[in-house]
N, C-alpha and C positions, 0 to 999 in steps of 0.2 A: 313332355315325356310320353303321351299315347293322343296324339293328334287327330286320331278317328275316331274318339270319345267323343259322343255327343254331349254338347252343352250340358244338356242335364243330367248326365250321367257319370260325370267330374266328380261331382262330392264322392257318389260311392265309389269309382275310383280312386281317388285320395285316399278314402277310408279303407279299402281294400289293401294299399300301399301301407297304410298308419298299421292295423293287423297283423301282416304277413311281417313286419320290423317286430312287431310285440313275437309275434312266436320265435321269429330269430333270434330277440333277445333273452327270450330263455333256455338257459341248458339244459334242465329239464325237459324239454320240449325238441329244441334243434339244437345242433352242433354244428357249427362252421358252414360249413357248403354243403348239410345236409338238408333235406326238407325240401317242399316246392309249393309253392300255391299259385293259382290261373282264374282269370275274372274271365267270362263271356259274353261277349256282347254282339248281335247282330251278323253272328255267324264267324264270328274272332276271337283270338282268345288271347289273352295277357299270359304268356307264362312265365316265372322265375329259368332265365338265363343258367346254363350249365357251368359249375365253379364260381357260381357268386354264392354269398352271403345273405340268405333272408333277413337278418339284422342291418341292411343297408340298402332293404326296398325303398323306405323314404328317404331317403337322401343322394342315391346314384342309382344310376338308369340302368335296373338289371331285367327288364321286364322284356321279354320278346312274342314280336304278336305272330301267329299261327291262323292261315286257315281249319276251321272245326271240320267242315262236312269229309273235303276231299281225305286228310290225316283218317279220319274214322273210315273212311271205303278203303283207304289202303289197309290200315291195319285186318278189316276182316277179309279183305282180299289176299292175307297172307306175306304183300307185298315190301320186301326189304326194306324201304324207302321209311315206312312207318318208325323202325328203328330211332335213327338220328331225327326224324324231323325236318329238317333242314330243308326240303323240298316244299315244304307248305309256309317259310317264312314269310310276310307280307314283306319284301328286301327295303322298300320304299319309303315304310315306318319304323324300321328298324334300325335305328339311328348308331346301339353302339358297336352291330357290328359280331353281336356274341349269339351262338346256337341255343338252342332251346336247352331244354335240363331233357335230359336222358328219361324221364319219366313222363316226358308231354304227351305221349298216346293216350294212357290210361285217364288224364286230366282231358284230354277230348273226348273221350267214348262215354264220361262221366255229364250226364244231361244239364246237373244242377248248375248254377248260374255263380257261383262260387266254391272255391275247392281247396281244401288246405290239406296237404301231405305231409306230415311231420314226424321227429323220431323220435316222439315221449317215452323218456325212460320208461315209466310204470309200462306200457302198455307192451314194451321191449320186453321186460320182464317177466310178466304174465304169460305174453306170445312164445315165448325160448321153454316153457315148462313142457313136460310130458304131457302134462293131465291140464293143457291150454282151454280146450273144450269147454269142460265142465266150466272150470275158472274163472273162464270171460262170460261163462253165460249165468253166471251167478252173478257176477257184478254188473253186467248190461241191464238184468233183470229190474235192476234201481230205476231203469231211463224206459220205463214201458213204452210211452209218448214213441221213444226213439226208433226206427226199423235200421237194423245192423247186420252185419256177415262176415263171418271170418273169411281169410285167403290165403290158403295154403303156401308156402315160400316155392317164389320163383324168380330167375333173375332179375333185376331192375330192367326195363323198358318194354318191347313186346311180347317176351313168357310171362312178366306179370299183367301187362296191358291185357293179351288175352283173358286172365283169368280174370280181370277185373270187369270185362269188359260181357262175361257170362251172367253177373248180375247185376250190370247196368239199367237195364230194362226194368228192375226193382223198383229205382230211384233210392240206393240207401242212402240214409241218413250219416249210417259209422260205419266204415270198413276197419278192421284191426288185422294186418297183415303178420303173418307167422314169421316170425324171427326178422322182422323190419321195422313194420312202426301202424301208423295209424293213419287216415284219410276221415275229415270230417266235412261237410255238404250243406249247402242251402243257397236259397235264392237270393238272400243278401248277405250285407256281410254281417250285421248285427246277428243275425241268427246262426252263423255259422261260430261267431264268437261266446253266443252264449251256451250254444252246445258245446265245444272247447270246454268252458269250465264247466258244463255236467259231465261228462265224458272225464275231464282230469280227476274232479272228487270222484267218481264210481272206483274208477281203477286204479286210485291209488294204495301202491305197497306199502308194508312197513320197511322202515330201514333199519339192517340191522344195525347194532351200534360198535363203534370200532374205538382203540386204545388213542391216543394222538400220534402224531410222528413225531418220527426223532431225527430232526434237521441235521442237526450237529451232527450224528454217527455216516448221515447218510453222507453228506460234505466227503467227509473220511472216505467213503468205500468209495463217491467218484474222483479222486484226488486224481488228479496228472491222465485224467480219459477221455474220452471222448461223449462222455455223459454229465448231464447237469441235473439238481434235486428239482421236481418238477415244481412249478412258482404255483400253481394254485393248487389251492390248500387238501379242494374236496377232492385231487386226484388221487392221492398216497390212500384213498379207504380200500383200494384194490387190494393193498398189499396188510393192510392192519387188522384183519381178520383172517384167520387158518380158512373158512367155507369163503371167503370171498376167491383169496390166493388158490383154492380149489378150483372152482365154477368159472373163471379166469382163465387157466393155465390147461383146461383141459380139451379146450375145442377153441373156434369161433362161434360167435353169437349173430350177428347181423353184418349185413355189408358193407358198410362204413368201417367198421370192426377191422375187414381184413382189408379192404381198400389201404386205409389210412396206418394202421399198426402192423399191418402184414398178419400172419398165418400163426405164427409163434410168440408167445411171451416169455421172458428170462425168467429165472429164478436165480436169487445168487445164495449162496449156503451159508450157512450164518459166521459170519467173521470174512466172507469170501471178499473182495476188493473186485472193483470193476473192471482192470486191467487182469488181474487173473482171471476170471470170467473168460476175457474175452479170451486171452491168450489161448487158453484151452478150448474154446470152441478153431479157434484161426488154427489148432493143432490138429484137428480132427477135418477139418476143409469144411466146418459149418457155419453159414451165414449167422448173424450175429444180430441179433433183435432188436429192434426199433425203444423196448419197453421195456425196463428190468425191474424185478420187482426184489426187495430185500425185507422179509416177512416181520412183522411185528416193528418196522422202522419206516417203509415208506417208501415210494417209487423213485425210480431214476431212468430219464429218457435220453434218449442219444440227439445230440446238438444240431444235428442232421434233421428233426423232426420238425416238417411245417407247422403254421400254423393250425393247419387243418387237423394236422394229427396229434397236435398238443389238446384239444378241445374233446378229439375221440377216448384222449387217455382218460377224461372228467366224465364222460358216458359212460366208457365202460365201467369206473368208480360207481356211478347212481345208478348202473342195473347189476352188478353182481351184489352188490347192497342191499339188491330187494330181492336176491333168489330167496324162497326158505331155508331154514336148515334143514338139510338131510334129503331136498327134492329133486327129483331126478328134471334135469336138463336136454332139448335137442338140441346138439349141433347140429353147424353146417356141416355137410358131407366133404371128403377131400375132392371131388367133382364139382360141386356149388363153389368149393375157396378158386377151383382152377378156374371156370368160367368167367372169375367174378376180376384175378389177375391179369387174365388173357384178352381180357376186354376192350377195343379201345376207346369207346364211349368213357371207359373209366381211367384211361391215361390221358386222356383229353383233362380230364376232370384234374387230376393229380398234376398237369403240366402247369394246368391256369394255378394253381396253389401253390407249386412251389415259385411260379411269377410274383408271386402277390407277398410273399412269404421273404423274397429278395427286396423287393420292393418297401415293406415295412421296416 
């Protein structure tokens, strides 16, 4: 899988692999083709592949190797190329063939010799607050040991690589990116994973607590549509609280957000059916939501939803969960959703998923 690992530096690549599957396997942590992490070695770097699955580092070959030095002179050279990546592949070790993750700049400009980018809930949630600042530096304050920096929200690849790339020279420890996610650091990978779990206990939210769903009713409202009651359980907390169904339906919250669930979320009105719903939007010539929510009963997603986007519906459950009650929220601007649509770094992304999505 990376044949220019030197012999003795196999195990920590395995372990690196064995890691980067652990944070994939958590929802709390990553969501489907969210997330990246990159090993460095000798002037190269391992990155997670674009539209793959960090739940499926150790067992399929998603890992693509990059030259480090030339990637970082382009990027502060302003040079396009930085973008995609693609231009620094090593083509020759790169066996399956797939481009880097849309994020590999920022994962080269970053020094430490291990690098884990992830979209933990909590740290989603705390980063979307108004009063973020204070917040996160109140609970950093736990990990004194730790040096960290927040970063302001900027597109995935080189407006966030830049910004990232301003305090690189630091060497942090923890970045906690605004209305994205989190970036943890170190020279190996045990260290990188045991700050993982100080970094998850600091930041963790409470969650609010929510009524159960109501299967049965929801069956009823998608009867004869093109929506199905969503199959995992923790997704319906979106709609089982009045402040959750708020915080939800009144903006986006992160990029994966509007990637994968689009820009809007339904509401249906109490007794409403999903066919009327729809009908009355198709009356008015308005596109018709990936996500419907039927408050106090539980979600209902259109059949059309990958699996990428079935996994965003369970994030965005475990972060509106942890807004407070009553706390003021940033969204993304409607300029941030249009960049983030218009992009094609991120229909690349959206093609391989709905492949993989046919394919299952």
């Amino acid at each position: 899988m990376a044949s220019d690992i030197r012999a003795e530096d196999n195990p920590a690549f395995n372990a690196f692999l064995d890691l980067s599957g652990e944070i994939g396997g958590d929802v709390l942590k990553t969501q489907g083709a969210g997330g990246n992490t990159s090993f460095k070695r000798d002037g190269m770097m391992w990155v997670k592949a674009s539209g793959t699955w960090l739940a499926h580092a150790a067992e399929r070959d998603i890992m693509v190797p990059v030259m480090v030095a030339p990637l970082v002179a382009a990027l502060r050279a302003g040079d396009p190329s930085a973008e995609k990546a693609t231009d620094f592949i090593v083509s020759a070790l790169n066996a399956s063939g797939l481009r880097p993750s849309i994020e590999t700049s920022f994962h080269a400009a970053l020094p430490q010799s291990v690098v884990a980018h992830y979209h933990c809930v909590n740290a989603i949630a705390l980063s979307i607050l108004t009063n973020r600042e204070a917040v996160i530096a109140a609970r950093m304050a736990k990990l004194s040991d730790l040096t960290w920096a927040t970063i302001p929200y900027r597109r995935p690849g080189t407006p966030l690589a830049h910004e990232i790339d301003r305090v690189a020279v630091t060497r942090p420890d923890v970045l906690i990116l605004y209305n994205h996610g989190i970036i943890v650091t170190g020279e190996t990978v045990d260290e990188v994973r045991e700050r993982i779990a100080r970094v998850t206990a600091a930041l963790s939210a409470e969650e609010r607590p929510a009524t159960p769903a109501d299967l049965a009713a929801l069956k009823a409202l998608a009867d004869g549509s093109d929506f199905h009651v969503a199959e995992d359980a923790g997704s319906h907390k979106t709609a089982l609280s009045q402040a959750n169904v708020a915080v939800a339906t009144r903006g986006s919250l992160y990029p994966d957000h509007v990637i994968f669930l689009g820009t809007e979320i339904g509401v249906l009105a109490d007794g409403e059916t999903v066919d009327a719903y729809v009908g009355a939007r198709r009356s008015r010539d308005l596109a018709v939501p990936k996500m419907l929510l039927a408050p106090g009963r539980g979600v209902l997603l259109a059949n059309e939803l990958t699996a990428g986007g079935r996994v965003m519906a369970r994030c965005l459950a475990e972060v509106v969960s942890r807004i407070p009650d009553g706390a003021s929220v940033a969204y993304l601007t409607p300029n941030q959703e249009h960049e983030l649509t218009h992009w094609e770094a991120e229909q690349y992304r959206q093609a391989l998923d709905r492949k993989a999505s046919k394919q299952a």
